[in-house]
C-alpha positions in Angstrom: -27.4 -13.3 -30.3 -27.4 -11.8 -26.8 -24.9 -13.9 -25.0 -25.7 -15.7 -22.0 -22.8 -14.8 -19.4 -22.8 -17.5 -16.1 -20.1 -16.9 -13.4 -19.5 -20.1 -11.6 -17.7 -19.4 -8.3 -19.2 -16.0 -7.6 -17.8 -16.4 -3.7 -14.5 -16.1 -4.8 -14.6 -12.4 -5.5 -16.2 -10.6 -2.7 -16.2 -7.2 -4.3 -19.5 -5.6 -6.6 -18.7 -7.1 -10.3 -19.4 -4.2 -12.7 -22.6 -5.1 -14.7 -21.1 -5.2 -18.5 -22.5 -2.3 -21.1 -23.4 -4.7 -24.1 -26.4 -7.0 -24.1 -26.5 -10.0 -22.3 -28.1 -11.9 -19.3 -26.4 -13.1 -16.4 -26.6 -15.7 -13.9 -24.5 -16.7 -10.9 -23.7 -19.4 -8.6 -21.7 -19.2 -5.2 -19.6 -21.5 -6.5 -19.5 -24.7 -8.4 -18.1 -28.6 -7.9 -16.7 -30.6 -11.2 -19.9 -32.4 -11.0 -22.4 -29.3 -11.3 -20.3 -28.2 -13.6 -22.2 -29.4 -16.9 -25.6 -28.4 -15.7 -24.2 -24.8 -14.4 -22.4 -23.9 -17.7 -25.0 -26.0 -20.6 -26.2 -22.6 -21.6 -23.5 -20.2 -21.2 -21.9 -18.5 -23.9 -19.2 -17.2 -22.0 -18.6 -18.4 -18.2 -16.5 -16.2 -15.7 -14.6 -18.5 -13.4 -11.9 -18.0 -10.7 -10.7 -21.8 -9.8 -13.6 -23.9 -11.4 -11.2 -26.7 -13.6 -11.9 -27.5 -17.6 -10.7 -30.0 -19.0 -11.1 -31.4 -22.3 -14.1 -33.7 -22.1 -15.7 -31.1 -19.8 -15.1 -28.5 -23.0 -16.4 -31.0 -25.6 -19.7 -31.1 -23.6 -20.2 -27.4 -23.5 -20.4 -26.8 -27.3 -22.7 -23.9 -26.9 -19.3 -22.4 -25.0 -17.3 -19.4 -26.4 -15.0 -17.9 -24.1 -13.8 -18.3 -20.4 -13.3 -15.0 -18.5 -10.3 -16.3 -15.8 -11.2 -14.5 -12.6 -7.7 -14.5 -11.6 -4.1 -14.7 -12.9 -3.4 -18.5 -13.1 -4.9 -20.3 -15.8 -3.2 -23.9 -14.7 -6.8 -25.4 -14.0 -8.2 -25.0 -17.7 -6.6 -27.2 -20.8 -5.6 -24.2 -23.3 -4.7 -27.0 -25.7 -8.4 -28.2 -25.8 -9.5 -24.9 -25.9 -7.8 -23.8 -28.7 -8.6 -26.9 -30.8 -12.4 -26.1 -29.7 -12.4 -22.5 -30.8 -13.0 -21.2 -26.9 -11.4 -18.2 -25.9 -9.4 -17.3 -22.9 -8.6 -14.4 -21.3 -6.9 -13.8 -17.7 -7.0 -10.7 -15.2 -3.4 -9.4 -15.2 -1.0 -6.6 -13.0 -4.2 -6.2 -10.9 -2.8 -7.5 -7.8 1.4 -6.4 -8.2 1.3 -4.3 -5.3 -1.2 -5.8 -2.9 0.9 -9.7 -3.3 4.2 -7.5 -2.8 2.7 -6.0 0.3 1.9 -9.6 1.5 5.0 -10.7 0.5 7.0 -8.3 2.3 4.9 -8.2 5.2 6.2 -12.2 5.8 9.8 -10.8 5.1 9.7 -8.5 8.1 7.7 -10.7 10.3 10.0 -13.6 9.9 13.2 -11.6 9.5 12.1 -9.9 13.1 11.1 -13.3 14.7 7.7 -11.4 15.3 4.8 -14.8 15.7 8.2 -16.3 18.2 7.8 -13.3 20.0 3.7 -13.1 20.4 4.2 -16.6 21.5 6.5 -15.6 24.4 4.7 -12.7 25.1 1.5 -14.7 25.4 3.2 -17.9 27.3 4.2 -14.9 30.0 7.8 -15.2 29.7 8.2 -11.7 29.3 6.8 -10.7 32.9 9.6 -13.6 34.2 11.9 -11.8 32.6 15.1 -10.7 34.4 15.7 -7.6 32.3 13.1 -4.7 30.8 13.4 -6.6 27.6 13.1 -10.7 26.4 16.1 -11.8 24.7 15.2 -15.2 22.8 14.9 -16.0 19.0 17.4 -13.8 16.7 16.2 -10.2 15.3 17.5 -9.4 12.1 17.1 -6.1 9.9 16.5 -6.3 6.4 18.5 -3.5 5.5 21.4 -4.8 4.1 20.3 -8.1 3.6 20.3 -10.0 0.0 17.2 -10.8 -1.4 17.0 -13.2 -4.2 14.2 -13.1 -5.9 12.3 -15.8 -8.8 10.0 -13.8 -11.1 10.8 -10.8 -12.6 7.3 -10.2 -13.8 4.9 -7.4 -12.2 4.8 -8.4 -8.5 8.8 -9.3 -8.4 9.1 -5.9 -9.8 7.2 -4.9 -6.9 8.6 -6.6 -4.3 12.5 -5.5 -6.0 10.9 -1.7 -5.6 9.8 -1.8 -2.2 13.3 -4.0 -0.8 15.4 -1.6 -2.0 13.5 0.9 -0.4 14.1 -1.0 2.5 17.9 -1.1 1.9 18.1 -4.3 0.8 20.1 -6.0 -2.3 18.3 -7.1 -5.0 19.1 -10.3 -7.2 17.0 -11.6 -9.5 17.2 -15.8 -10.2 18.0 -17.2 -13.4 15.7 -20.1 -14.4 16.9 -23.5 -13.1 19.1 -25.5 -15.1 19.5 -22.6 -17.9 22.6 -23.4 -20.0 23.4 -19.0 -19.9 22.5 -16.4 -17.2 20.2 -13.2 -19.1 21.3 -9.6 -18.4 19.9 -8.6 -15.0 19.5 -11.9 -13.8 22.0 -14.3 -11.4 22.6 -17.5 -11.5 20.2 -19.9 -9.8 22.5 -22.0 -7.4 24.3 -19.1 -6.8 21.2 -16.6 -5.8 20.1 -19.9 -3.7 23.5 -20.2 -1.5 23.8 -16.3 -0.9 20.5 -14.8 -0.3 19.1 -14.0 2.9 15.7 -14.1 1.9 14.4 -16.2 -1.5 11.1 -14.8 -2.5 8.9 -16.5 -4.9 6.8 -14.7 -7.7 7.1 -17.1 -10.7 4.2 -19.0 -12.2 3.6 -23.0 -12.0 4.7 -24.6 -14.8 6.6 -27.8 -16.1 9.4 -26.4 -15.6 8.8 -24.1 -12.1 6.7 -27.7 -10.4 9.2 -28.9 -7.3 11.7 -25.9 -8.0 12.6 -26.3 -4.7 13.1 -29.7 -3.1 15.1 -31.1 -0.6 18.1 -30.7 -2.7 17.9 -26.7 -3.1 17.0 -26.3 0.3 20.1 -27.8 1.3 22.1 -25.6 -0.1 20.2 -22.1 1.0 22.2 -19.8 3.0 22.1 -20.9 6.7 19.3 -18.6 8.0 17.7 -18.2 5.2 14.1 -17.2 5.0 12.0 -18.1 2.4 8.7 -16.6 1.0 5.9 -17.9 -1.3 3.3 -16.0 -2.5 2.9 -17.3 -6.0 2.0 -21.5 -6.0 2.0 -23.7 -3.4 3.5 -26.6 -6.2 6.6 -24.5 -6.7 8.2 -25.9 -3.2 8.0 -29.7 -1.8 6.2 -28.5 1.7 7.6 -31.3 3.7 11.1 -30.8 2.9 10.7 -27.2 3.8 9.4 -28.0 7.3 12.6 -30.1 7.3 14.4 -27.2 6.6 12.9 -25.3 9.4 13.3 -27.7 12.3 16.7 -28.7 11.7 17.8 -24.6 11.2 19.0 -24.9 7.6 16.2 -22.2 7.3 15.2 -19.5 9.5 11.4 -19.0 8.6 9.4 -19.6 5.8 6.1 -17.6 4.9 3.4 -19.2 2.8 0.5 -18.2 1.1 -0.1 -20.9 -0.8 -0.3 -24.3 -0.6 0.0 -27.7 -3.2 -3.8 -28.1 -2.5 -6.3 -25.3 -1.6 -8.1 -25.1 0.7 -5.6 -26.7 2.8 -6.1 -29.8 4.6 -5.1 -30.8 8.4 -2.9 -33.4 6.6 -0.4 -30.8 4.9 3.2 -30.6 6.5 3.1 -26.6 6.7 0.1 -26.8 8.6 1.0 -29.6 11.0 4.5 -28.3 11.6 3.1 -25.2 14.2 6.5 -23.7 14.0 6.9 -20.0 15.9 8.8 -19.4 12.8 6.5 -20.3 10.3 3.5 -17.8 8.8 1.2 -19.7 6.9 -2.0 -17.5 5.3 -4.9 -18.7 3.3 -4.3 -17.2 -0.2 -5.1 -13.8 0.7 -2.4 -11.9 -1.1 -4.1 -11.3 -3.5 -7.5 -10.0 -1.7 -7.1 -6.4 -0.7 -10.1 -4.4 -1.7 -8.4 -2.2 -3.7 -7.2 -5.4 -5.6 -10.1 -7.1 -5.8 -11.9 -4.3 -7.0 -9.4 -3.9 -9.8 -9.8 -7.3 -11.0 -13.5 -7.2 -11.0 -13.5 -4.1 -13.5 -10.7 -5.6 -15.8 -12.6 -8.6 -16.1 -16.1 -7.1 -17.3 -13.3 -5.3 -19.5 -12.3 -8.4 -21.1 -15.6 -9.4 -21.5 -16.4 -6.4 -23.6 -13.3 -6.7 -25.1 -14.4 -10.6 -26.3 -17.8 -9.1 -27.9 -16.4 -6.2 -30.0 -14.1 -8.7 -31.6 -11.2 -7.6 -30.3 -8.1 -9.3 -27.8 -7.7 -7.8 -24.6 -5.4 -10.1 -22.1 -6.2 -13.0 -24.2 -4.3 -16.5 -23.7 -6.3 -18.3 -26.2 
């Protein structure tokens, strides 16, 4: 049987998508709401999606359903459970996107640590030209060289980011999971990682155990100062306590990438709070061409891989 192949958010992967080399027919949609979702996927043998959710009643009414090609890392939205009980197949894109999220995060590093959006304010606002002196003294410039940076992930793009700070002069530490009864070779304790670093960078996935890592509690205890990066899930920080953070100086700047619900809304602290030292970017880490263009091959790849019978970056 040829399979029938049906991508449901096309929009979210601006780049040409390799047709695949075995037989099949294809069909697209720009994208695809919980309610279309049925009627979109009723015929697919295999449906490609980025951030389209299935659950397990939406699984039991696609029984026609063989395998979902992830368009992306994360596979949080889809119920592996049900999926393996159904016999559906699951594979994700993976180490497609190291260096372009490291990039992003350490863009936010330097920005933050240089006070750079506190200084394009000023610049704009005209304070500069009322300036006394050829330069504008006003929020604190700090280098990175030197500086610790804890990071929580050691998986592709923490390796990244580690690679590129050291670069940079910076110390590297990586964080032992929270709560974990013994600290792993080449890893540092949590609370201790989380009261010395200068900059706490996030790179871990969302789990059970990673949801609310950081919550009013850990942010308390941060080094003075500190700045802290996410690049990997919005649901790995509580946003309102880190805005809490910011405007009473327990942290210095925080960068974000992500947020707890996507796209954001007008409603979510981080975007209210219009902070000069707060960078918040709409989950575009991951989106350089050169990226994107990778993920798009690997996941015709595991496509392929799915009709030969064999297991390439397979979950379920």
């Amino acid at each position: 049987m040829i399979p029938h192949i049906v991508f449901l958010d096309r929009d979210s992967l601006p780049v040409p998508v390799p047709k695949p080399d075995f037989p099949h027919t294809w069909q697209e949609f720009p994208s695809c709401s919980p309610s279309e979702l049925q009627s979109a996927a009723s015929g697919a043998d295999i449906v490609i999606s980025n951030k389209v959710p299935f659950d397990a009643a939406t699984l039991l009414s696609l029984p026609r359903l063989k395998m979902i090609a992830v368009a992306a890392t994360g596979v949080n939205h889809i119920d592996l459970a049900a999926c393996q009980a159904q016999g559906v197949a699951v594979a994700n894109i993976r180490h497609y996107g190291d260096d372009a999220v490291a990039e992003h995060a350490f863009m936010l590093m330097l920005a933050l640590r240089r006070n750079l959006p506190a200084y394009q304010r000023d610049v704009a606002a005209g304070l500069w030209e009322k300036s006394a002196s050829f330069c504008l003294f006003g929020s604190p410039v700090r280098d990175v060289a030197g500086a610790r940076l804890g990071l929580f992930g050691h998986g592709g793009i923490g390796q990244a980011m580690a690679m590129r700070a050291r670069a940079f002069g910076m110390e590297v530490v990586f964080a032992e999971r929270r709560g974990a009864a013994t600290v792993r070779e080449g890893y540092t304790d949590f609370d201790t990682v989380l009261t010395t670093s200068d900059v706490l960078s996030l790179h871990c996935p969302l789990t059970d155990d990673t949801r609310g890592m950081l919550g009013e509690a850990e942010l308390m205890r941060v080094k003075p100062g500190a700045i802290l990066i996410n690049t990997a899930r919005g649901g790995l920080v509580d946003e309102a306590s880190v805005v809490a953070a910011l405007k009473y100086g327990q942290l210095g700047g925080a960068g974000f990438d992500v947020l707890s619900e996507e796209p954001g809304r007008s409603d979510n602290p981080l975007l209210r709070a219009r902070l000069p030292n707060l960078i918040v970017t709409p989950h575009i880490g991951w989106a350089s061409h050169e990226a994107m263009s990778r993920l798009a091959s690997q996941l015709v790849a595991n496509m392929a891989s799915f009709v030969a019978g064999e297991r390439q970056n397979r979950v379920v």
